[in-house]
FIDO-336355 format. One record per residue: x, y, z of N, C-alpha, C in turn. Coordinates in steps of 0.02 Angstrom, whole numbers, padded with zeros to 5 digits, always signed. Example, Ala and Ser with C-alpha at 12.3 -4.5 7.8 and 13.67 -1.06 7.14 Angstrom:
<setors>
+00660-00284+00390+00615-00225+00390+00660-00165+00390;+00642-00112+00354+00684-00053+00357+00645+00002+00394;
</setors>
This chain:
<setors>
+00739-00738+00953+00774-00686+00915+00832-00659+00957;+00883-00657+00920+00946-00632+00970+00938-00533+00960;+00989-00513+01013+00992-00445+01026+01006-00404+00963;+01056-00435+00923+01062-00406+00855+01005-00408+00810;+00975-00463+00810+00927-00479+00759+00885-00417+00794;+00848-00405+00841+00802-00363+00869+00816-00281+00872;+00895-00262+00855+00935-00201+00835+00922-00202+00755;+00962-00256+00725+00936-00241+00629+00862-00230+00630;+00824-00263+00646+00763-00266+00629+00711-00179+00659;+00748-00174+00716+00716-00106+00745+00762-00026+00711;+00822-00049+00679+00849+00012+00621+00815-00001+00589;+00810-00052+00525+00792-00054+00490+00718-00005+00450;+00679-00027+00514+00618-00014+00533+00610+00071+00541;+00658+00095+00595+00663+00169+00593+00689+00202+00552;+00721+00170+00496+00759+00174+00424+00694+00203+00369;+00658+00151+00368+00619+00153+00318+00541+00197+00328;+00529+00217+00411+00500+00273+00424+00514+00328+00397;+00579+00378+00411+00609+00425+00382+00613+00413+00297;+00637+00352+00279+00621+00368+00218+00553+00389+00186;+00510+00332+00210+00426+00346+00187+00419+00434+00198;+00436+00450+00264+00392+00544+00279+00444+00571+00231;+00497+00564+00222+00535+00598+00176+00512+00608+00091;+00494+00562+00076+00435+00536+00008+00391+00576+00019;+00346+00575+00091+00273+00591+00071+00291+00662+00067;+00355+00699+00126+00342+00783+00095+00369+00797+00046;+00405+00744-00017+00446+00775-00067+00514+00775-00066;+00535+00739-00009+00611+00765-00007+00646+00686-00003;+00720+00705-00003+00736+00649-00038+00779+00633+00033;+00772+00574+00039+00770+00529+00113+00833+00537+00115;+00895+00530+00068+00948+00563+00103+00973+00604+00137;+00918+00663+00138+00944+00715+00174+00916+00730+00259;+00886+00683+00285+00857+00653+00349+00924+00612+00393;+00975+00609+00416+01022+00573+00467+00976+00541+00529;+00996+00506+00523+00983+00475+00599+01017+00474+00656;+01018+00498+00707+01041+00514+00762+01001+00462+00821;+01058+00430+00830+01024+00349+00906+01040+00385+00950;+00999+00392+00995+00992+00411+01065+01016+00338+01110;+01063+00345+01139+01075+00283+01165+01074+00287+01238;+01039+00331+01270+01057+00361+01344+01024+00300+01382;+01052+00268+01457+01037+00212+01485+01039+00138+01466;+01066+00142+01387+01060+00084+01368+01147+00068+01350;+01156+00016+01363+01243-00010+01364+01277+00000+01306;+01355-00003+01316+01405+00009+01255+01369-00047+01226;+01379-00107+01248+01374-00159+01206+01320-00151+01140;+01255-00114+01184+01212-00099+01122+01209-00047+01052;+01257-00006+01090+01274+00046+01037+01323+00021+00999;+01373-00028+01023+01438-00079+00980+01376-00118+00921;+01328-00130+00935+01279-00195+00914+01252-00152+00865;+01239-00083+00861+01219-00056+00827+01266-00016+00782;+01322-00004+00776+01387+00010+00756+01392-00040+00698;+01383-00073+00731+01404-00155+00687+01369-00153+00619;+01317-00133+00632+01261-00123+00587+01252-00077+00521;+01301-00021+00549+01333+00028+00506+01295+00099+00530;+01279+00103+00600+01254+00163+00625+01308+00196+00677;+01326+00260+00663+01386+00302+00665+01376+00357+00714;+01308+00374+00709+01302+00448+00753+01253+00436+00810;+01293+00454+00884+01255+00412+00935+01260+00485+01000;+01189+00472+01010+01182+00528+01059+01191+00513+01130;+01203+00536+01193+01195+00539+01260+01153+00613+01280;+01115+00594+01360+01097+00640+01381+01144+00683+01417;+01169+00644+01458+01229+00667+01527+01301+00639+01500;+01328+00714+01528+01398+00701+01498+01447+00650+01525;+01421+00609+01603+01462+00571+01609+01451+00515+01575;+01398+00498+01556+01373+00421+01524+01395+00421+01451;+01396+00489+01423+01423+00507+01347+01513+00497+01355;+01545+00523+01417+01619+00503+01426+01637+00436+01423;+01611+00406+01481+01606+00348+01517+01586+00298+01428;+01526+00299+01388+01541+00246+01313+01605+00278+01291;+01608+00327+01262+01645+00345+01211+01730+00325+01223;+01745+00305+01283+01788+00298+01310+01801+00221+01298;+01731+00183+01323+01740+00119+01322+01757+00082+01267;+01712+00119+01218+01720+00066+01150+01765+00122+01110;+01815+00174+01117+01850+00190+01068+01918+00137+01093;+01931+00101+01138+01972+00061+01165+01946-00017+01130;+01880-00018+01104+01871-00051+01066+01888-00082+01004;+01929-00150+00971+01969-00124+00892+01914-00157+00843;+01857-00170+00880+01788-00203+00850+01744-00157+00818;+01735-00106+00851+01702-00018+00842+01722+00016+00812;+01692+00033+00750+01722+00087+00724+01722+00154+00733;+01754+00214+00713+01749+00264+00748+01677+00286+00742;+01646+00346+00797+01579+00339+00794+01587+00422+00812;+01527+00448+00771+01525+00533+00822+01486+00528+00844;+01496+00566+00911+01458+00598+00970+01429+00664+00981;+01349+00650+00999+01293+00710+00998+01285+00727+01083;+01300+00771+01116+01270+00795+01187+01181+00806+01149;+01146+00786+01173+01067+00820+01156+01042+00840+01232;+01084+00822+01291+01023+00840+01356+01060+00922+01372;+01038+00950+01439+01076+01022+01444+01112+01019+01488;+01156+01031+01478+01246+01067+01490+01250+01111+01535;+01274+01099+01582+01286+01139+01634+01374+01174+01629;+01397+01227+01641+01459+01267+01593+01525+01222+01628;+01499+01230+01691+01552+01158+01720+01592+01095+01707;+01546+01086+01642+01556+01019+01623+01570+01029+01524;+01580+01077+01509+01580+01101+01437+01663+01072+01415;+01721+01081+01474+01768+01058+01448+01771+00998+01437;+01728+00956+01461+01743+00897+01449+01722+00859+01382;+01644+00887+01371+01610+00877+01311+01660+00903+01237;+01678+00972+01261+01731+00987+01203+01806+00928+01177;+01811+00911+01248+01885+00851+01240+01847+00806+01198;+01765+00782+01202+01766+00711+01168+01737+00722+01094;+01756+00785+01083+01721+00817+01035+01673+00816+00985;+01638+00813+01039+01544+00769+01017+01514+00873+01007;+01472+00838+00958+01431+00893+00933+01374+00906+00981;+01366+00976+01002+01308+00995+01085+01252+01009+01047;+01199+00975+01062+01132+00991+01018+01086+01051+01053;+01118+01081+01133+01068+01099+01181+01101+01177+01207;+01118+01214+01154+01159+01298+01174+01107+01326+01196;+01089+01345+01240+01041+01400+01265+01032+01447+01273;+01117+01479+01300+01105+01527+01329+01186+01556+01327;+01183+01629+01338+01260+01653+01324+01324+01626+01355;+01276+01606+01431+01354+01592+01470+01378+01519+01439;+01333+01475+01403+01360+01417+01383+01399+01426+01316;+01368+01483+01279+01413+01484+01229+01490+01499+01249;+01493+01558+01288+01545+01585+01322+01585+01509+01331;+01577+01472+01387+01618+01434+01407+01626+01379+01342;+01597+01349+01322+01621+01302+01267+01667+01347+01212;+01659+01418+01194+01708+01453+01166+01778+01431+01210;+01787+01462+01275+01835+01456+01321+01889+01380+01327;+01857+01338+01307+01852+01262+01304+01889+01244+01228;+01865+01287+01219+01882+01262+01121+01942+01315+01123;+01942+01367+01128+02029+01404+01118+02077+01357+01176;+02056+01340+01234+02103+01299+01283+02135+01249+01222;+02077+01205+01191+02102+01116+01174+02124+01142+01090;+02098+01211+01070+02121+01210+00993+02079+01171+00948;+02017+01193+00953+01979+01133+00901+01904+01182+00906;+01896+01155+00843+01823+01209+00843+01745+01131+00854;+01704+01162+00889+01663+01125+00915+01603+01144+00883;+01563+01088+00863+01492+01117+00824+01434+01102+00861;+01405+01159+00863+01343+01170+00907+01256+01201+00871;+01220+01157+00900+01145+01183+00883+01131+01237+00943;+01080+01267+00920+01042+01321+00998+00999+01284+01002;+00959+01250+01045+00900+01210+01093+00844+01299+01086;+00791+01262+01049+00732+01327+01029+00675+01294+01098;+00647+01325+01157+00582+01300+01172+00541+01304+01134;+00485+01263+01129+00441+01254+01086+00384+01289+01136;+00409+01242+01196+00332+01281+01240+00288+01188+01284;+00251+01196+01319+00220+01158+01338+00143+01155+01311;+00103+01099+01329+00048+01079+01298+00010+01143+01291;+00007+01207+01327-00021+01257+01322+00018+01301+01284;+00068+01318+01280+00114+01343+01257+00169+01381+01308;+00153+01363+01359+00204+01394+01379+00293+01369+01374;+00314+01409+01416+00390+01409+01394+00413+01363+01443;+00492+01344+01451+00516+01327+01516+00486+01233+01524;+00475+01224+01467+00434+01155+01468+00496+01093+01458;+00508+01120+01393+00560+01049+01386+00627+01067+01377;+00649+01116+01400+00700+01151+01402+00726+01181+01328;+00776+01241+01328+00777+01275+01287+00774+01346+01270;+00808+01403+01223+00787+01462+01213+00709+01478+01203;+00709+01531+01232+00633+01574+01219+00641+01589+01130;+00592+01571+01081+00603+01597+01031+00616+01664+01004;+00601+01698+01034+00624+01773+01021+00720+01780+01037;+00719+01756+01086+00827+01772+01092+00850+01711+01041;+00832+01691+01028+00863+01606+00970+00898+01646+00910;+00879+01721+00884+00929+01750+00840+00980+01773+00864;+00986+01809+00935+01022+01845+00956+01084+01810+00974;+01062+01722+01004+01088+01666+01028+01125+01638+00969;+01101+01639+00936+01136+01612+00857+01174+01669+00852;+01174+01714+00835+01236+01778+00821+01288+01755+00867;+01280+01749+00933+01347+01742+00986+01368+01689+00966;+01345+01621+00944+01389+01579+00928+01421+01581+00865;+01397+01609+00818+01415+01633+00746+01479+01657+00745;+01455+01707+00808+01529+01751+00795+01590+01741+00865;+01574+01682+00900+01620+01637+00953+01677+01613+00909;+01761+01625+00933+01796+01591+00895+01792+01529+00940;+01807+01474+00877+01808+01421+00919+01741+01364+00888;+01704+01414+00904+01634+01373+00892+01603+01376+00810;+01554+01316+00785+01538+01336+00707+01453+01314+00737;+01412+01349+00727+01331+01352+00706+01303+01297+00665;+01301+01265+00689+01262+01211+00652+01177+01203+00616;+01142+01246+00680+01063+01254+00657+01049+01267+00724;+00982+01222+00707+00945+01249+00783+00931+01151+00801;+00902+01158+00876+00848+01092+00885+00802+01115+00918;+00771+01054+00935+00682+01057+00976+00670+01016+00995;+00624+01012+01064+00585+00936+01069+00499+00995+01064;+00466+00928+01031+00407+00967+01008+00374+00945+01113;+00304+00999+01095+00284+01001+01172+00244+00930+01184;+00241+00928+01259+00206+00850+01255+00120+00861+01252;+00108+00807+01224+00050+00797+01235-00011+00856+01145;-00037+00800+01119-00057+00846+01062-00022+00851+00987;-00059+00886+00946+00001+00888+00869+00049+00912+00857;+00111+00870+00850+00167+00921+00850+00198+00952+00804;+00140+00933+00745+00164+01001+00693+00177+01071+00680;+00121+01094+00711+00114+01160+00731+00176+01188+00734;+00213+01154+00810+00265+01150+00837+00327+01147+00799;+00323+01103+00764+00371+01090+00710+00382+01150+00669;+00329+01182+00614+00314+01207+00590+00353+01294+00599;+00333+01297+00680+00373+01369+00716+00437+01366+00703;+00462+01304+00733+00526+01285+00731+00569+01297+00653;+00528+01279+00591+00552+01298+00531+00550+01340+00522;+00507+01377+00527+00500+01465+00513+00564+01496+00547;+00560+01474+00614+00640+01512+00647+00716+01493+00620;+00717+01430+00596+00761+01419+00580+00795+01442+00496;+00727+01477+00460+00742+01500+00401+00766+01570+00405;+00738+01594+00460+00766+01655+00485+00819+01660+00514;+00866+01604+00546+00920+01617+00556+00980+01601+00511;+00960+01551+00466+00985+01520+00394+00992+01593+00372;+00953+01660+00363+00943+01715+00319+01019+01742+00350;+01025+01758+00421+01108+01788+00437+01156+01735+00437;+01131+01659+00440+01206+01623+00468+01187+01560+00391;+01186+01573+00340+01188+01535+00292+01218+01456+00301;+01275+01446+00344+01306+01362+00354+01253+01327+00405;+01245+01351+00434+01178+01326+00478+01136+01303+00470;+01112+01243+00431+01074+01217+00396+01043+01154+00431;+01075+01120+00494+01040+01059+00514+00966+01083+00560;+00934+01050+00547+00876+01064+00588+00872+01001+00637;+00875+00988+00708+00869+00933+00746+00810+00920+00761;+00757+00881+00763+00702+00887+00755+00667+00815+00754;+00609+00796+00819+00586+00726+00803+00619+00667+00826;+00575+00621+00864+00602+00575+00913+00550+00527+00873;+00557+00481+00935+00538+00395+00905+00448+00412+00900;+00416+00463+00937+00348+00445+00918+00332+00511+00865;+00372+00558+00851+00350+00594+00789+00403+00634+00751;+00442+00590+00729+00496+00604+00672+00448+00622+00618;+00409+00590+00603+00354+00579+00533+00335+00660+00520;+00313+00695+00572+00284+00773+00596+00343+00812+00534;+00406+00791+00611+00461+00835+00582+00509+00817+00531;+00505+00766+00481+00522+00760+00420+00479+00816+00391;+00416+00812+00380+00374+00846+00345+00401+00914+00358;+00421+00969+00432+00425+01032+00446+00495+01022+00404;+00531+00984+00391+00609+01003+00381+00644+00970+00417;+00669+00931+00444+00693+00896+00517+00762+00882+00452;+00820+00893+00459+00891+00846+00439+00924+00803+00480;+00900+00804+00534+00922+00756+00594+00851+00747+00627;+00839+00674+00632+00789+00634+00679+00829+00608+00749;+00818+00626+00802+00852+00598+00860+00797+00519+00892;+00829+00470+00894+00779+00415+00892+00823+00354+00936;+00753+00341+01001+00790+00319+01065+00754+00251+01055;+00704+00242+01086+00664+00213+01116+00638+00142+01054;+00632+00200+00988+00609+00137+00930+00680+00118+00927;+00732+00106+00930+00805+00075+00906+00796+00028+00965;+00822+00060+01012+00859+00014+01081+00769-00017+01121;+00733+00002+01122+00670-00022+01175+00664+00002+01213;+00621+00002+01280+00599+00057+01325+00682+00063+01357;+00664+00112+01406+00727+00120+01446+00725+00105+01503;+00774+00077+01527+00792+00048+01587+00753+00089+01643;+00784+00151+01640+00759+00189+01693+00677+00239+01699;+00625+00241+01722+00567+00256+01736+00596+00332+01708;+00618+00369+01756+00613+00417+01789+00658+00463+01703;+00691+00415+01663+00710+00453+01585+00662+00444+01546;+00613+00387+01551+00561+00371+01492+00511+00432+01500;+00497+00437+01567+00467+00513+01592+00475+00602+01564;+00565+00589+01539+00591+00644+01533+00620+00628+01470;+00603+00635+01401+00657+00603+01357+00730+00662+01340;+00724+00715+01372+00796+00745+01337+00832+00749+01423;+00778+00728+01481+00823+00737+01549+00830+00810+01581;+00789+00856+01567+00813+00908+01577+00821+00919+01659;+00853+00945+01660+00879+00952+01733+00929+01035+01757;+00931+01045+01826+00956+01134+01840+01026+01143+01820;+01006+01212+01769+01096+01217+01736+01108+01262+01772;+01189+01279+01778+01218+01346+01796+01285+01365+01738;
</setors>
């Protein structure tokens, strides 16, 4: 089986998952996007999957998200493709994410709103951003997979609401490891209907990776972020370990 054949066959496949959970809660599979996580794995494979007619492609780290987006827009084989930041952002590095003007799935916290505002009046372009909700760890605690404490996630949503520059997109999540991640899911909808109640355009919910999209179709999920079932394990140990990478922001 060649590399393509083993890319159609592994969309395909993560295609018709989302559709099925989309069925079983009632909702109509169009409104589920797919979002490829392509972090560690080569242009060539995200070109291979392009090819295919898949458009919206995530990175963790902003140099590896520069470093494709760069490669294959020099590409006349590739068609244009948008770009998702999903890992966390350190404010240092916000101008750059704003230049490639990939959508940040991971707002946390004021000073990042602050600077990607700062970033977006510099280049003149408004940048669309989720707030990153913690869900919590296998016990529940916080500080697990990175992310807002659910209690500031309204307050966090207001500052970007009202950031010129910036537009509110929703919220995301990685559910906690280990256990059902409905529950999880579940919180995650509840908060996000509550912030839908002040910021009405805000409607994507990010939500659900390669081992439980199925969960978060059911909570509401409009974006599935999905690595591992597309491309195959990952190169590197030490990301399969960590799937969003979290690592020390300033």
């Amino acid at each position: 089986m060649s590399e393509g054949e083993r890319l159609a066959g592994n969309l395909q496949a993560v295609r018709q998952r989302i559709d099925a959970a989309a069925r079983a809660a009632g909702r109509d599979p169009g409104a589920v996007a797919l979002l490829a996580v392509s972090k560690t794995h080569p242009a060539e494979a995200v070109a291979a999957l392009a090819a295919l007619g898949q458009r919206d492609f995530a990175e963790n780290r902003v140099q590896e998200l520069s470093g494709k987006a760069a490669a294959l827009a020099d590409d006349p084989a590739v068609p244009a493709l948008r770009w998702h930041l999903v890992g966390q952002l350190q404010r240092n590095k916000a101008a750059a994410v704003v230049r490639l003007g990939a959508t940040v799935h991971s707002v946390d916290r004021e000073q990042l709103v602050q600077a990607l505002a700062r970033a977006a009046e510099t280049q003149q372009c408004v940048v669309d951003v989720l707030v990153q909700v913690d869900l919590g760890g296998p016990e529940g605690e916080l500080g697990e997979r990175g992310g807002a404490p659910p209690d500031d996630v309204p307050r966090l949503a207001d500052a970007v609401g009202t950031a010129a520059g910036l537009r509110l997109r929703g919220l995301m999540a990685v559910a906690p490891r280990g256990g059902d991640p409905a529950p999880a899911f579940d919180r995650l909808a509840a908060l996000a209907a509550r912030v839908r109640a002040d910021h009405p355009a805000a409607s994507e919910l990010s939500a659900g990776m390669s081992g439980d999209l199925e969960a978060a179709v059911a909570a509401g999920a409009t974006v599935v972020r999905v690595g591992t079932a597309l491309f195959g394990a990952r190169p590197l140990a030490s990301d399969a370990e960590d799937p969003h990478g979290t690592r020390a922001r300033s």
